[in-house]
C-alpha positions as CSV (number, residue, x, y, z in Angstrom):
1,X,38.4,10.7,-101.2
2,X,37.4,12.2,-104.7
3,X,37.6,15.8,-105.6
4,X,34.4,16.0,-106.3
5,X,33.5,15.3,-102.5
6,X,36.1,17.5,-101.4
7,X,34.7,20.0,-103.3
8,X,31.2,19.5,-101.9
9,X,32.6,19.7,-98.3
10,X,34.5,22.8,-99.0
11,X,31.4,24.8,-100.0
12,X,29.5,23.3,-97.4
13,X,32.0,24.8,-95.2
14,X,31.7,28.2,-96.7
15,X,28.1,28.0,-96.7
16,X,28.7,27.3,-92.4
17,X,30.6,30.6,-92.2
18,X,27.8,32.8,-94.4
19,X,25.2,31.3,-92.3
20,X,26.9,32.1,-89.2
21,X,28.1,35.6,-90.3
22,X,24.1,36.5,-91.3
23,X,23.4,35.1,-88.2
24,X,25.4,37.3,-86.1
25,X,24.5,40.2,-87.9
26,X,20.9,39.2,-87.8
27,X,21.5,39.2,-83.9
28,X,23.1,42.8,-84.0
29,X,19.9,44.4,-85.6
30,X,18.0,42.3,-83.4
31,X,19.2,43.7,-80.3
32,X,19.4,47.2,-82.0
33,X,15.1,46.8,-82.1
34,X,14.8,45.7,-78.6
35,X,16.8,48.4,-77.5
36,X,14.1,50.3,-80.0
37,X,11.2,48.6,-78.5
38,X,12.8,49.4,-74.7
39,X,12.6,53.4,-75.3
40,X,9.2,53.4,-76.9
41,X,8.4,51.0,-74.7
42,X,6.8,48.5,-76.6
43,X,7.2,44.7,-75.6
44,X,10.3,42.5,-77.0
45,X,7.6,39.7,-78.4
46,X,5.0,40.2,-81.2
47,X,3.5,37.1,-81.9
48,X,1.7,38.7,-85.2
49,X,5.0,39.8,-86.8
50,X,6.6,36.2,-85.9
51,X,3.8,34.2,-88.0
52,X,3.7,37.0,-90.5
53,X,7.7,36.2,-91.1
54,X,7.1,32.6,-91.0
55,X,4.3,32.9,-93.7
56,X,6.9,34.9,-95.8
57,X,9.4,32.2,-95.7
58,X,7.0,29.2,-96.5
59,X,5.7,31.0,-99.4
60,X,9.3,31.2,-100.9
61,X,10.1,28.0,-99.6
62,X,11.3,25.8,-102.7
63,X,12.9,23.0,-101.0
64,X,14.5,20.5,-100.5
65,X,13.5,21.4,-97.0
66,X,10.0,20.9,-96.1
67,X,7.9,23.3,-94.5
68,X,7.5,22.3,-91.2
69,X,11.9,21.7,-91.4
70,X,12.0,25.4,-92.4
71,X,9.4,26.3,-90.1
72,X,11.0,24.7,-87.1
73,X,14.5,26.2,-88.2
74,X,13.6,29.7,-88.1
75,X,11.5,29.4,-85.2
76,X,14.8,28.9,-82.9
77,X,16.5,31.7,-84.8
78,X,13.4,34.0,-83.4
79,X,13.5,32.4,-80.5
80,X,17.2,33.4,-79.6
81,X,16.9,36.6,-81.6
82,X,14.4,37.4,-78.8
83,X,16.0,36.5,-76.1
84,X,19.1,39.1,-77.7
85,X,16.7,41.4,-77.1
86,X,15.8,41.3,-73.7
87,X,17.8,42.9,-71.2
88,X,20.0,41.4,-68.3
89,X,17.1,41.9,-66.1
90,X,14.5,40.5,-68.3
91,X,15.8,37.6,-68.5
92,X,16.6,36.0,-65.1
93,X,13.3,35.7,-62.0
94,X,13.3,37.5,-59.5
95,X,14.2,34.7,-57.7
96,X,17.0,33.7,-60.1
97,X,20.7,33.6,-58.1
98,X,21.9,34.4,-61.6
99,X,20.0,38.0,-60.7
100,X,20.9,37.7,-56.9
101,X,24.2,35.9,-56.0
102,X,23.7,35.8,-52.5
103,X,21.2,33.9,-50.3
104,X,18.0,35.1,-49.2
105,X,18.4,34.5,-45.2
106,X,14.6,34.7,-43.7
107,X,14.7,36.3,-40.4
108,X,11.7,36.1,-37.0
109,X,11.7,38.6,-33.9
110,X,12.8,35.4,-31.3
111,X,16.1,35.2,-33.2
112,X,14.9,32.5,-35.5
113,X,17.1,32.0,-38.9
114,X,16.1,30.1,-42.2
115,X,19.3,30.1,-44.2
116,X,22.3,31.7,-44.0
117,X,24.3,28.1,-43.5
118,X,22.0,27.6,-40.2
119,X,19.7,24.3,-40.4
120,X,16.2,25.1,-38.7
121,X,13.6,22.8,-37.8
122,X,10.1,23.0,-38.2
123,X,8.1,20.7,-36.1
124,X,4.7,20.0,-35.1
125,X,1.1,18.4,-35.2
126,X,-0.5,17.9,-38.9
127,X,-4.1,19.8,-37.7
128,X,-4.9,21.6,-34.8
129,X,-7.3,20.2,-32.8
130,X,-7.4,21.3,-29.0
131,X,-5.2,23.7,-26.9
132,X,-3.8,21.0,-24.7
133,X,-2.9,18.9,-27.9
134,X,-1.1,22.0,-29.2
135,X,0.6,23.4,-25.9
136,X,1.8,19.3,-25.2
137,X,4.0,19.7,-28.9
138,X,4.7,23.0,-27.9
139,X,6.2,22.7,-24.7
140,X,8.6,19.8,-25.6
141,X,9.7,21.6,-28.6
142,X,10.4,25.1,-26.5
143,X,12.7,22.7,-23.8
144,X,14.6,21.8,-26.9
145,X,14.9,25.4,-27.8
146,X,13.3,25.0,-30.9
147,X,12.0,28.7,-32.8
148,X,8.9,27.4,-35.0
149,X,6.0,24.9,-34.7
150,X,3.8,23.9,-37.1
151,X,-0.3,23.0,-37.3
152,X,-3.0,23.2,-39.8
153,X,-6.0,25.4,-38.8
154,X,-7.3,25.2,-42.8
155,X,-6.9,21.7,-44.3
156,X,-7.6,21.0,-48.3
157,X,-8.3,17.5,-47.8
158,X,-8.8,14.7,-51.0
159,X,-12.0,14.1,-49.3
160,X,-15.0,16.7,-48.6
161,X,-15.6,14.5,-45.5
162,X,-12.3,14.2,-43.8
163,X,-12.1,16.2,-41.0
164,X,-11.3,20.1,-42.7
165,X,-9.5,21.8,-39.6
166,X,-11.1,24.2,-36.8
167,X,-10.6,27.5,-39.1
168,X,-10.2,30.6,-37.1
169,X,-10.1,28.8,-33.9
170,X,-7.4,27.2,-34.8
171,X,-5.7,29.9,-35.5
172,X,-6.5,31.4,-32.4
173,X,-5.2,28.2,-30.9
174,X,-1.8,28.2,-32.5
175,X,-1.7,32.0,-31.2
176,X,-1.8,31.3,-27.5
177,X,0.3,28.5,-27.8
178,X,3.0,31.5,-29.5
179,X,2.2,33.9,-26.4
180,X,2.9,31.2,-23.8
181,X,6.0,29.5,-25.5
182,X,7.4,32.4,-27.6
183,X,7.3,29.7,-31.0
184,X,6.9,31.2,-34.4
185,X,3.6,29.8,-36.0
186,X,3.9,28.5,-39.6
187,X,0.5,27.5,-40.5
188,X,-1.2,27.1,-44.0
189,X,-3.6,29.5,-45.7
190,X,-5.9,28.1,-48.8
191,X,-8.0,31.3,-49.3
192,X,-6.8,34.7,-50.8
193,X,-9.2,36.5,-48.8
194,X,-8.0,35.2,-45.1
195,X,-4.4,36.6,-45.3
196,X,-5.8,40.1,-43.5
197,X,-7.9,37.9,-40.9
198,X,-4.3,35.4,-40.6
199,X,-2.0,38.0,-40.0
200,X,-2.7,38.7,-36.6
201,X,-2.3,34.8,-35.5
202,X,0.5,33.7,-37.9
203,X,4.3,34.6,-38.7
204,X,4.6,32.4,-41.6
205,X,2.0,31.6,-43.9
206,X,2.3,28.4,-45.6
207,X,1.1,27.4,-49.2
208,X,0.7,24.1,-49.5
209,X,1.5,21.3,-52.3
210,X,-2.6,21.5,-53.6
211,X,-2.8,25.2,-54.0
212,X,0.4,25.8,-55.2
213,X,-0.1,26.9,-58.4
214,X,-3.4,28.6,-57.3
215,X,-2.4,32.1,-58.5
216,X,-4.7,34.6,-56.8
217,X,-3.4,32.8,-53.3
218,X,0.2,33.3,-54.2
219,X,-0.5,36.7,-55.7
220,X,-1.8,37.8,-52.5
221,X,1.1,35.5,-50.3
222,X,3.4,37.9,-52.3
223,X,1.6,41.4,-51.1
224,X,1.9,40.4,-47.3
225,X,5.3,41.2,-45.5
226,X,5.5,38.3,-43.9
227,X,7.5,34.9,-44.6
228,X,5.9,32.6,-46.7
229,X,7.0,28.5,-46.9
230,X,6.1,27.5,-50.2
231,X,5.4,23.7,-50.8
232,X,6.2,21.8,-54.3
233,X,2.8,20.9,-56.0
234,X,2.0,16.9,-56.3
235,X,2.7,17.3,-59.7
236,X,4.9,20.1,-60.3
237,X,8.3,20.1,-62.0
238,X,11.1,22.2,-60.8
239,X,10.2,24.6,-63.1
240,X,6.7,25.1,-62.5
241,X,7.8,25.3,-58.3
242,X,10.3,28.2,-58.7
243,X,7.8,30.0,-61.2
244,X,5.1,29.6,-58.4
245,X,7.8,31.1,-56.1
246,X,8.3,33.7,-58.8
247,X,4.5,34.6,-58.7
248,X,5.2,35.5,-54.7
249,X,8.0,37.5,-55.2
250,X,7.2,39.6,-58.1
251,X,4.2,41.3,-55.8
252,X,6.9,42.7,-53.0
253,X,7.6,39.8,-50.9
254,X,10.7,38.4,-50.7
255,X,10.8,36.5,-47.9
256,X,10.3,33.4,-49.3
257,X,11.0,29.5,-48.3
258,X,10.9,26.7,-50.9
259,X,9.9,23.2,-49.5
260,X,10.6,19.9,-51.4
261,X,7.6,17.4,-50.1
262,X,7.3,14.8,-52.3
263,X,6.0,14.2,-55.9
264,X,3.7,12.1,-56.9
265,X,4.9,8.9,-59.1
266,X,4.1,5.7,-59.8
267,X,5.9,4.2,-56.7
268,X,3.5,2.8,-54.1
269,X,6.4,1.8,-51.2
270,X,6.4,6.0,-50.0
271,X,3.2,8.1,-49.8
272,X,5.2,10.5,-52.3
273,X,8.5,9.6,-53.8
274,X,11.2,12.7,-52.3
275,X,13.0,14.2,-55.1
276,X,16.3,14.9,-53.0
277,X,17.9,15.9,-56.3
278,X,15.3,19.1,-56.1
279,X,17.2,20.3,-53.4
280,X,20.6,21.6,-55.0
281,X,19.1,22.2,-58.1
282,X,16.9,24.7,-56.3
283,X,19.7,25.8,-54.1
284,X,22.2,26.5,-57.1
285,X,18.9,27.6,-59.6
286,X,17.4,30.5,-56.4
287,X,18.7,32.1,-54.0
288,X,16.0,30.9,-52.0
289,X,16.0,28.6,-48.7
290,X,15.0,24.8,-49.2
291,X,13.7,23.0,-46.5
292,X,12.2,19.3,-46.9
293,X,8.6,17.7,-45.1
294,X,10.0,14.4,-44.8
295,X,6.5,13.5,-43.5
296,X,4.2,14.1,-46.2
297,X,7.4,12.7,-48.8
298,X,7.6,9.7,-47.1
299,X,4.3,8.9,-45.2
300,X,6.6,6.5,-43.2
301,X,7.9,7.0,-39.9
302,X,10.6,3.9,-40.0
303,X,12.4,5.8,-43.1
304,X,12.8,9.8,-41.7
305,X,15.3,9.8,-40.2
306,X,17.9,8.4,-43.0
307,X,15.2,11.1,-45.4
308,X,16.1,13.5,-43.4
309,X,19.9,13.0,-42.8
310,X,20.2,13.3,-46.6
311,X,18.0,15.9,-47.1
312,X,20.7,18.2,-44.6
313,X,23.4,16.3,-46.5
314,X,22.9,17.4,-50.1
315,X,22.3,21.5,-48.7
316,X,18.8,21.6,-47.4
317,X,18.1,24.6,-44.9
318,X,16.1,22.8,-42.6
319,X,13.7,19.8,-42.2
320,X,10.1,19.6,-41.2
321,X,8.3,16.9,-39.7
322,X,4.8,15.7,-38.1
323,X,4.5,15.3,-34.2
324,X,1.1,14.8,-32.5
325,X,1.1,13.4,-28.4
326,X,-1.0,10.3,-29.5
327,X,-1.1,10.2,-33.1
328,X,-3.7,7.3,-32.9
329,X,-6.4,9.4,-32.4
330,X,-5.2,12.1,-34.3
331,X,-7.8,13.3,-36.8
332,X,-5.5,13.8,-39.9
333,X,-2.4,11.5,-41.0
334,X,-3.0,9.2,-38.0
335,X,0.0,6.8,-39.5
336,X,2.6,8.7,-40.2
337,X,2.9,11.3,-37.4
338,X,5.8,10.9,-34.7
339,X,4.5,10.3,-30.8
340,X,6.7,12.5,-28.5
341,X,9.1,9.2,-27.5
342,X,9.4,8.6,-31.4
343,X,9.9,12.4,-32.2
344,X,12.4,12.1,-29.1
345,X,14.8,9.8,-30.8
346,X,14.7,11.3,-34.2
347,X,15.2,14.5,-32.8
348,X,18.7,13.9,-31.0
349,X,19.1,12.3,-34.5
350,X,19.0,14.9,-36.4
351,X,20.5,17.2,-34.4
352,X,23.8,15.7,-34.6
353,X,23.2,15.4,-38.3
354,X,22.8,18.7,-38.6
355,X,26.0,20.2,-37.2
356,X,27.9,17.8,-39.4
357,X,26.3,20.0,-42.0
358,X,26.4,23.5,-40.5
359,X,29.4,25.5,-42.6
């Protein structure tokens, strides 16, 4: 190696400690402003002063770095300057474990548990269409000393003419069927203005994968005090799910479910393709319970049960699943809904699955 290289990587080096000691003292006075900006409070961003900087710097810019290189650069030394800034707080969600180490345990007046190392199961028909159709679910599930059933009174549907749900009724259907068999009542709400009129029928409202990122309804969700069960958008990335869950909990309400239910991809073999891997990473990212529809991931009754196995196998809180008493007649998701013989067999299933699980 020549000397004259040698010497060229020996300044280089220097130049690597300069930078990094302006750096750090860059970051000193950085968090010296945002303690500034805390006690006049005044917010830890300002856009304007950003560009103004970045304007400064091109001007003087005189290579050999072009400006878009130098622009790029000093963006990211902004970028963590203001996130110096911000205090422990400020950076983490609400929902964040980093902010709250333990796990959010969702709890019901029959003794019903979501979390807390307990795997729960929440069962029952896709829409609500008659009493008797509801009580039949609801009576096999009670004998099995099940806590929740399921049923869609309000149904967003891809199609204006597929059959919408009965709407109050249904509500009021799913309320009898709680006063004869003492079952909590998860049921989905798709209009901010009908948590008031829901609250006497339901104990958890349910957003579901098509409205989950419809802010008003998640803004309200949040001001109720009851559980909500949060579904994962078609679309959404992980992200996007715990910031929607994020939304809820900033407005007061805690008590908060996630539910992995599929994502839509370019597979064709599944109705949805199930993102298992969602489930630890929202189980070591929240503090939040995870259950997964294995229904509306799969669309396929011959493949639940293994679906569902793994979804309790990599830390999931609970499962959920479809059962009507003749799904062949059933007015929504005819195909994929468990009959009561079907449900019967995936039920003892899961079951044992589930206190193989159970810490």
């Amino acid at each position: 190696m020549s000397n004259e290289l040698e010497k060229l990587r020996e300044r280089i080096e220097v130049i690597n400690d300069e930078i990094l000691a302006l750096l750090s003292e860059r970051g000193n006075i950085a968090k010296q402003i945002g303690e500034e900006k805390r006690k006049q409070g005044t917010r830890v961003f300002d856009p304007q002063r950003e560009k103004e900087m970045l304007n400064h710097l091109i001007d003087r810019n005189e290579g050999p770095y072009n400006d878009n290189t130098i622009k790029q650069l000093f963006k990211e030394i902004f970028k963590a300057s203001t996130d110096l800034q911000k205090s422990e707080n400020e950076k983490h969600l609400y929902v964040s474990r980093k902010l709250k180490p333990e796990d959010t345990i969702v709890q019901f007046d029959n003794g019903a548990i979501v979390g807390n190392n307990k795997k729960s199961f929440v069962f029952g028909p896709c829409s609500v269409e008659s009493q008797e159709q509801v009580d039949t679910v609801a009576k096999d599930l009670a004998a099995r000393g099940e806590k929740f059933i399921r049923g869609g009174a309000f149904k967003p549907r891809t199609s204006p003419y597929d059959f919408q749900g009965l709407g109050e009724e249904g509500l009021q259907i799913l309320k009898n069927t709680k006063d004869k068999y003492g079952l909590n009542v998860v049921s989905e709400i798709v209009n901010p203005a009908h948590f008031e009129m829901a609250d006497e029928y339901l104990d958890v409202f349910q957003i579901g994968a098509r409205n989950m990122q419809n802010f008003e309804l998640l803004k309200e969700a949040g001001k109720t005090n009851k559980p909500v069960l949060l579904k994962r958008g078609l679309s959404a990335t992980i992200e996007e799910f715990i910031y929607a869950a994020e939304y809820i909990h900033s407005q007061g309400n805690n008590n908060i479910i996630l539910c992995e239910r599929g994502i839509r991809t370019y597979e064709k073999a599944t109705r949805n393709t199930l993102d298992i891997s969602a489930v630890p990473i929202l189980k070591q990212g929240t503090h939040l319970p995870v259950m997964v529809d294995v229904t509306h991931s799969t669309g396929r009754k011959d493949i639940m049960l293994p679906c569902a196995k793994a979804a309790l196998a990599v830390g999931a809180d609970g499962v959920m699943a479809e059962v009507h008493p003749d799904p062949s007649v059933a007015l929504s998701d005819a195909g994929q809904q468990m009959d009561l013989n079907e449900f019967d067999a995936f039920y003892k299933e899961i079951v044992q699955a589930a206190k193989l699980y159970e810490k």
